[in-house]
N, C-alpha and C positions, 0 to 999 in steps of 0.2 A: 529286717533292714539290711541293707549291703554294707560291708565293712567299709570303713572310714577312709581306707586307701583305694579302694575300687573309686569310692565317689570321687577323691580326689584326682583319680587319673579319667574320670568323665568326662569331670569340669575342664582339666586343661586339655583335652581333646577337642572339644566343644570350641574352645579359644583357639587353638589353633587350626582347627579343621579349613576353615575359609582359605587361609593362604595355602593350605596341602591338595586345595581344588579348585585354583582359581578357573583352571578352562570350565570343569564345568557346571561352575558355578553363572558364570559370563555367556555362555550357551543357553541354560536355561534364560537368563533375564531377556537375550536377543530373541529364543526362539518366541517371549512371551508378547515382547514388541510386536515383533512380525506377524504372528497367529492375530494381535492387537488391529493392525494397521490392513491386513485383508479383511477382519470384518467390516470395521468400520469404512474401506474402497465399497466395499458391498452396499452398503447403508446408503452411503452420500450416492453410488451409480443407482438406485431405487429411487433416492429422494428425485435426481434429474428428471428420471423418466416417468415418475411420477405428473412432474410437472410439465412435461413436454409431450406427452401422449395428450394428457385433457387438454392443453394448450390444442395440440392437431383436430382433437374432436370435437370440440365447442368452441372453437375461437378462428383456427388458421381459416383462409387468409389473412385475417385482420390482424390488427399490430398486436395487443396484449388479452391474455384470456381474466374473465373475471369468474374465479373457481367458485363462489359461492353461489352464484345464478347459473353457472355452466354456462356463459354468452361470453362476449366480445365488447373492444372498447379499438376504438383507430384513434389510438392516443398519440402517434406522432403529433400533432397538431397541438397536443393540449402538454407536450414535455415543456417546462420550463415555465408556461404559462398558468399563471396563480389563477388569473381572473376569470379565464378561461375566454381570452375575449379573439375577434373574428376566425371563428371558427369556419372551416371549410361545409359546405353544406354537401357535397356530391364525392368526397374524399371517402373511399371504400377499403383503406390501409394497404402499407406496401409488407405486410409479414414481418414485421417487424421481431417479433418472437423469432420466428427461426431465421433470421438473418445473426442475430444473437447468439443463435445455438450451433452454430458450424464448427466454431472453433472446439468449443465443450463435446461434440460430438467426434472430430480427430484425437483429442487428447483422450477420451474413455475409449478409443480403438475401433469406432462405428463409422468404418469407411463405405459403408454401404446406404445407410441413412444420410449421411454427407454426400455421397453422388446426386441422390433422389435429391437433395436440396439445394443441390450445384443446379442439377439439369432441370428443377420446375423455376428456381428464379431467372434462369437462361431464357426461360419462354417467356414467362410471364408478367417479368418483373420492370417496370416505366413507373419515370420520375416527370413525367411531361401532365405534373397535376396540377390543380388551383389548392394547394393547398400552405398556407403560412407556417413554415416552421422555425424553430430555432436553431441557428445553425449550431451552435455549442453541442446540443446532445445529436441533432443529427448528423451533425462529424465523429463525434466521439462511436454509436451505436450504428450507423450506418454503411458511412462511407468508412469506417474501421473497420466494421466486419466483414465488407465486399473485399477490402484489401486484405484484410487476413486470410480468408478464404480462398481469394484468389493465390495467393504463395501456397498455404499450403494444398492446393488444389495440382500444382506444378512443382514443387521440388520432388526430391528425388524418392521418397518412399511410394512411389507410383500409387496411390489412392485409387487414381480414377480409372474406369477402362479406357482402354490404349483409344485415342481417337474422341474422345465424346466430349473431350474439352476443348475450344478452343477463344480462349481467354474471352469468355462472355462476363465473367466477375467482372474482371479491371474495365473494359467497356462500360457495364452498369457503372463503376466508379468514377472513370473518367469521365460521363455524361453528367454525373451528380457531383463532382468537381467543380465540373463548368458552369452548371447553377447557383453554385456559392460563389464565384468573383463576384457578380454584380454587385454585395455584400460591403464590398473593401473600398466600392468606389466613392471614399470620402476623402475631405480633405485634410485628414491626419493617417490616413493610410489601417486606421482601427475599422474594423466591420460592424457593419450592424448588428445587434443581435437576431434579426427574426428578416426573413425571407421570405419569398411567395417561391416554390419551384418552378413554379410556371412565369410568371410577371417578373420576377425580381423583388428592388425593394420596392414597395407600396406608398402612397402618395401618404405624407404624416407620417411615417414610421416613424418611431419611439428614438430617440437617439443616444438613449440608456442604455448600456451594456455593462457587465461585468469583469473584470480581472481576468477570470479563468475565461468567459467567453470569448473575449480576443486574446488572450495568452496562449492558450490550449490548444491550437491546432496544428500545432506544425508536425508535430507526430503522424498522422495518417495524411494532412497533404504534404510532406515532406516525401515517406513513400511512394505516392501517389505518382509525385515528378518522380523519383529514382524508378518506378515501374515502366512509366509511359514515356521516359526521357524527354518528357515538356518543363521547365522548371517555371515556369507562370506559378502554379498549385505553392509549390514551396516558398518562392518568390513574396507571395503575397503573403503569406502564414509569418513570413521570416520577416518583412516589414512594418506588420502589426507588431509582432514582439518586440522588436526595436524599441519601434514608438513609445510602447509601455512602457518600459525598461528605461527609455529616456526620464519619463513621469514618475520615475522614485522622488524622493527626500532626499536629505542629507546622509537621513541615518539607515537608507538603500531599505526604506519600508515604502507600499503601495498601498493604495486603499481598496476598498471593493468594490465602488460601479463609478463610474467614468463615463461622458459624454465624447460620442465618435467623432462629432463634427467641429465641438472646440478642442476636444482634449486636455479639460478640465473634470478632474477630480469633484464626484457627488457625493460619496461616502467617504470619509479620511479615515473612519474606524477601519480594522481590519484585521484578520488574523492566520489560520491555518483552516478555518473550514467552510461552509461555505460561501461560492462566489470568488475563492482566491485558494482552494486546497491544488487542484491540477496545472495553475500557475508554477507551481514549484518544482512538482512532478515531473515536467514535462523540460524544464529548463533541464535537469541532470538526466532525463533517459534524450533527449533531443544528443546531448552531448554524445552517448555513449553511441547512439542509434546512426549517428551522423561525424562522429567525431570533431566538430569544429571547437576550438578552443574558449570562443567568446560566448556559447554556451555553459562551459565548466565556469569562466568568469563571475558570470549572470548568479550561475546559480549558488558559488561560493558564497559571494557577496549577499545575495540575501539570506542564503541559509546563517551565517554567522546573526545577522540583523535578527532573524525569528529569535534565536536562541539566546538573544542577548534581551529583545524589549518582551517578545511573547510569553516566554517560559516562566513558570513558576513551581520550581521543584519539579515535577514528574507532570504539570498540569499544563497545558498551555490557555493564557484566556487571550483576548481581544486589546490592541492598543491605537491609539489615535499615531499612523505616520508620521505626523510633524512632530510628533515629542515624544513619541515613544511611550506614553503614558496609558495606564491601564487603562479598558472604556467598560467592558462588557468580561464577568467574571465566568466564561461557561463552559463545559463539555458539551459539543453537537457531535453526534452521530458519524460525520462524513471523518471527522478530526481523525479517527480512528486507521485512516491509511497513513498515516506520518510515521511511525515506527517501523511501518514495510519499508517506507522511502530512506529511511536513517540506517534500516542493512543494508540496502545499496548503496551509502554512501561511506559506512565504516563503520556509525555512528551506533556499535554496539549494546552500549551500557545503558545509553540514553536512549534507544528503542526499545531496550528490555524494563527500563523503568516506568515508561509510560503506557506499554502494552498491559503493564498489569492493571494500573489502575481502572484499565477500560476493561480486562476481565474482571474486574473487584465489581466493576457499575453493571455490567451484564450479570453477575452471578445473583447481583442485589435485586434485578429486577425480572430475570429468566430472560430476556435479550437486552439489547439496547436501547434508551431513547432518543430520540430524534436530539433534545436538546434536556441539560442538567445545569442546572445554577449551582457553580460551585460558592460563591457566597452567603447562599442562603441553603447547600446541602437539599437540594428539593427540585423536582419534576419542574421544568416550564410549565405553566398554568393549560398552554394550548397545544402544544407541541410534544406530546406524552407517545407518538408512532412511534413504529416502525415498521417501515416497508422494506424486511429481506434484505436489508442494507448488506455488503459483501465486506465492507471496509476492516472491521475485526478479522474475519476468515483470513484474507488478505494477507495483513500484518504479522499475522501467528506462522502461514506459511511462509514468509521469508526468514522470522525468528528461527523458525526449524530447519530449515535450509542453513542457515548459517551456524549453528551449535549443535543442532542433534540430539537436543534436552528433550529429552519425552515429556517432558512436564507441556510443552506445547501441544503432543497430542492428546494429551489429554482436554487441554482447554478446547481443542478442534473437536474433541467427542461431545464436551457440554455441550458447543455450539447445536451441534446436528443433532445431540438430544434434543434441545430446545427449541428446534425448528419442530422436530415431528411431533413434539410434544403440545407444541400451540400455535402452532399455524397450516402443518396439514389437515386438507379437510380430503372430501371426497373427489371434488371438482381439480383440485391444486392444491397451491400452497398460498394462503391467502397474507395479506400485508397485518399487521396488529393497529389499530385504531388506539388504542389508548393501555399502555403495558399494565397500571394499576391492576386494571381489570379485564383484561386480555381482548376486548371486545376488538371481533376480527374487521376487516375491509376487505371490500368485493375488488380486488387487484392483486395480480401477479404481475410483476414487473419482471420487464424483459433480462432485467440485470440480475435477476435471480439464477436465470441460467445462461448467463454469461460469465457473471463474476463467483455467487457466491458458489452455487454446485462448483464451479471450478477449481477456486481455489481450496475449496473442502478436500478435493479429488485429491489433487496434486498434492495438498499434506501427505497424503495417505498410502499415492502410487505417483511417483513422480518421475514416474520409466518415459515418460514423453519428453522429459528434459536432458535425457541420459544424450552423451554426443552433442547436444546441441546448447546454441545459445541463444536464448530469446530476451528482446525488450515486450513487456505486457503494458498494454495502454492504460488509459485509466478507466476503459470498461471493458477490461484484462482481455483485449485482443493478441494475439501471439505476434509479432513481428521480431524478425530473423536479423542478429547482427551480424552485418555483411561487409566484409571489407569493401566492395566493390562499391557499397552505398557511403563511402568514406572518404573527405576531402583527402585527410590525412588521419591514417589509422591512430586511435587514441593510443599511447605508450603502453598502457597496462596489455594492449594485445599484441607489442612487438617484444618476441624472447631476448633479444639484444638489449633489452632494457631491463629483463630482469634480475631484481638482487634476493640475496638471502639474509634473512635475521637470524640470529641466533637462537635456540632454544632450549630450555634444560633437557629435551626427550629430544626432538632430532630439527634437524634445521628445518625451517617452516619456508618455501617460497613465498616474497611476497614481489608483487607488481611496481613498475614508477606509479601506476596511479593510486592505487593505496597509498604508498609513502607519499603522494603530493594531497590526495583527502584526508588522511590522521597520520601526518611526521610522525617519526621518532626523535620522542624526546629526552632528552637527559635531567631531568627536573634533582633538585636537591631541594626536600620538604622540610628536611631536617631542620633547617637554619629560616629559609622564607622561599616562599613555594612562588613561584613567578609563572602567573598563569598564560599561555602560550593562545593565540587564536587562530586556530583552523578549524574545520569543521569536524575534530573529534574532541576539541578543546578551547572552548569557549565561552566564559562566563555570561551568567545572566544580568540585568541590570540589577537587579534586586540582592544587596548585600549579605543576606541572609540566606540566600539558595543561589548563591555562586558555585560554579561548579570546579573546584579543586581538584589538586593531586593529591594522592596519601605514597608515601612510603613504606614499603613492608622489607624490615631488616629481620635477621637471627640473631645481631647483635645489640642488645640491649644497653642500654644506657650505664654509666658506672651508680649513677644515684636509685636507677630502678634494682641491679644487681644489689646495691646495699642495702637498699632501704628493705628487700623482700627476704634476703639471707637467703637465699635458696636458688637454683636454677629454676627458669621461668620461661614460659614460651615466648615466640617473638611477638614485637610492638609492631603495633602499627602508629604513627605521626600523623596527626589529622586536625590541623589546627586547634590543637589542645585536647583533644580528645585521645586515648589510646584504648586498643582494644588487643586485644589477646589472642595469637591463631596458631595457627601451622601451618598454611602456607608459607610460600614467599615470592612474591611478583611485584613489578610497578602498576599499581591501580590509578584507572579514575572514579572519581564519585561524583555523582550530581545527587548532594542532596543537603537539608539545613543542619546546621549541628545542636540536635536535641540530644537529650538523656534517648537513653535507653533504645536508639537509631537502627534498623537493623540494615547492616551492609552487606550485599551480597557481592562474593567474588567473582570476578572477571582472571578466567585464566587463557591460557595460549590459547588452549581448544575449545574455549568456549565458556558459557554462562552454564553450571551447575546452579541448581535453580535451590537443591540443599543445603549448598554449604551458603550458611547465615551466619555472623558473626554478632555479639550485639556491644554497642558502644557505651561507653561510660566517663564524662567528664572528669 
């Protein structure tokens, strides 16, 4: 045996060793990241072309490949429609797949395969068909990826051969621009939902639309005018949104489907997913993408309204507009991009909060369902899919973008486990029919390799963002924030506006628009905590999962110092709650005050996804 002094001078080498290496201690953990974050770019660029090779061989020209038959589906026609009613008889697809994949093929560095799919839809590509679509997904999937395509076909990383382009995208765009006014020509300025390309609207058209159908465009025909310097495109995108925006409540809630011709409200329930999720979306990148002020407005005001009637704890369910009142208690699928949309707004804590619970429901079930009944804890009876949905991937890549917690790549690894694990087949990557029992569906949707390979990508190598600033659609097309496309440039990108906060490690820049999205606040919790509304601080209606400040002092109470006889670590003040730590920072919490609560910290740099604290009445 070693003598008793040897051991003891082990032991306390052992204990201090860590701070005698810290370099390379912090080298190893990076280089494990790194070596981490090439595989896995490796994985998700496999998974792509996985999907996009059998898409070329069994499907192209046709809109989406079905990997289990190894054929094809010209699903433009059938996106949005349930019933699958007047279907085009002679409609042969406009490639819908790789109109999709352009973008996902610049950001993996395939400027070669991008040329080839510049120069065959150059030839080949006419919207002069009898075919009815929906204008919602074919602005979002269409005319988004002609417009993405077409910028990054022309900026300056010269992609193309010198001469072989000459703006046949934006042309395709602008041709299919022109097809959608006929659309608008109602008398509340709201668009129809559903189109002929060829005819217009059709005699009887439906005059039911959705929220997001007439909310959600101005993004790509917003573009569209800043490309082709017509502003009709935007003109018209921009007078629908009005409209709607006129059609709130009191309490600045919408519903989700709306008649175009009275401009009466059909559904008053509503919430965050769908038929009103890109509604939201698009109000706060409109703002950023365009800079107009009555955008930031728009999208204040309701974003406080979500946060006030929809939320419950970490959950959001369904509330009736005119009163605010809970209808429908559920997780759907699409929900799942609101925590992406609350990094870009600031809304830190609260996108970290509700991201989890959507990785808690994916890990429970190996991906996600389409729809979860949070009041009865249990699978929708019918709605048990999932079709490749992107909206998780999504979320977790702005999560990691914004704190640099690996705890996110790793959620990004289950994901893309659990793609190749139960939805690769030979043909693709097929949709899930029912998660229970994993039975597959003959569909690969276009937004697989648009959105989800994408945003998997970019977790992992996000060197296409380096230098540059991009707004991503809501079926993640890149588009480039341009001063030039700017009424008046939003504050956050003029340096004469910026200020600095203080910090305990070094001073942090932050922007006017930051401080006008989550102020600085001086809250004192100590005595009564006077909860502040903007859109980093705003309670929910429900008394019980309000979302408060907590106080974190070093200075302890003269009754806690007595009563414990001993020094003790700092408190934290949390409406009767105290909890015990070693930090010290001004926090928020969104959450209800149970026993035994676990609070995670919100520091300068970020969400440490470790450090948990656990609370005690």
């Amino acid at each position: 045996m070693l003598p008793r002094q040897v051991v003891k001078w082990i032991l306390v080498f052992l204990v201090i060793s860590p701070s005698l290496f810290p370099v390379s201690v912090s080298e190893a953990d990076s280089s494990y990241w790194s070596a981490k974050k090439r595989h896995m770019k490796k994985k998700v660029h496999d998974m792509f072309y996985h999907a996009y090779e059998n898409y070329l061989t069994h499907a192209f020209p046709h809109d989406e490949l079905k990997p289990l038959s190894k054929s094809f589906t010209d699903s433009l026609s059938e996106l949005g429609n349930l019933k699958l009613e007047h279907l085009p008889q002679h409609y042969n697809g406009s490639a819908l797949t790789l109109i999709e994949s352009m973008s996902s093929l610049v950001i993996m560095g395939n400027n070669t395969e991008f040329e080839r799919a510049v120069l065959w839809l150059s030839e080949n590509l006419n919207f002069d068909v009898d075919a009815r679509i929906n204008l919602f997904e074919c602005n979002i999937r269409v005319l988004g990826g002609l417009v993405s395509a077409h910028i990054l076909a022309t900026d300056s990383a010269n992609r193309l051969v010198q001469g072989s382009y000459k703006n046949q995208l934006l042309t395709l765009a602008e041709d299919l621009g022109r097809r959608f006014l006929p659309a608008f020509d109602t008398p509340t300025g709201l668009p129809y939902a559903w189109i002929n390309l060829k005819y217009g609207v059709m005699e009887n058209e439906t005059t039911e639309t959705s929220t997001s159908g007439c909310g959600s465009l101005i993004l790509e025909m917003g573009a569209l005018s800043r490309l082709t310097g017509d502003p009709i495109y935007e003109s018209a995108a921009l007078r629908a949104l009005r409209r709607l925006w006129s059609m709130r409540s009191s309490l600045n809630l919408l519903g989700t489907t709306l008649d175009v011709t009275t401009g009466e409200w059909i559904e008053y329930s509503s919430g965050i997913g769908a038929g009103v999720d890109s509604f939201y979306e698009y109000l706060f990148k409109a703002h950023i993408l365009f800079g107009k002020e009555d955008f930031w407005r728009m999208f204040h005001s309701a974003y406080l309204a979500v946060q006030k009637y929809f939320r419950h704890g970490p959950w959001y369910h369904e509330a009736d507009m005119r009163n605010g009142k809970a209808t429908y208690w559920q997780l759907t699928s699409l929900q799942a991009f609101w925590p992406g949309l609350q990094v870009l707004v600031g809304d830190i804590a609260a996108a970290n909060s509700s991201h989890r619970e959507f990785v808690h429901v994916w890990k429970k079930f190996g991906v996600l369902p389409e729809r979860y009944l949070l009041d009865h804890l249990m699978l929708h009876p019918t709605e048990k899919y999932y079709p490749l949905r992107p909206e998780l991937a999504e979320s977790t890549f702005y999560l990691y973008q914004a704190t640099k917690d690996p705890w996110y790549l790793e959620v990004g690894e289950s994901i893309v486990n659990s793609l190749n694990s139960y939805t690769k087949v030979d043909g693709g990557f097929a949709s899930i029919r029912d998660v229970t029992t994993m039975q597959l569906e003959d569909h690969q949707h276009s937004f697989f390799l648009a959105e989800t390979c994408k945003y998997l990508y970019l977790l992992f190598d996000d060197s296409f963002l380096v230098d540059r600033n991009y707004v991503f659609t809501t079926e993640g097309h890149p588009l480039p924030v341009l001063s030039s496309w700017h009424d008046r440039l939003p504050e956050a990108y003029i340096p004469r506006n910026w200020t600095f906060l203080p910090s305990e490690k070094q001073a942090r820049r932050a922007s006017a628009m930051t401080l006008q999205v989550c102020p600085a606040t001086s809250l004192d919790c100590r005595h009564r905590c006077q909860q502040v509304k903007s859109a980093c601080h705003i309670p929910d209606a429900r008394s019980d999962h309000s979302r408060t400040c907590i106080y974190v002092t070093d200075e302890l109470s003269n009754e806690a110092q007595q009563s414990e006889g001993r020094k003790l670590s700092p408190i934290i003040h949390y409406e009767g709650l105290k909890v015990s730590g070693k930090k010290k920072n001004l926090l928020r919490l969104e959450s209800a005050p149970h026993n035994n609560e676990e609070i995670r910290v919100m520091e300068d740099s970020g969400i440490h996804h470790n450090s948990s604290w656990t609370a005690h009445q």
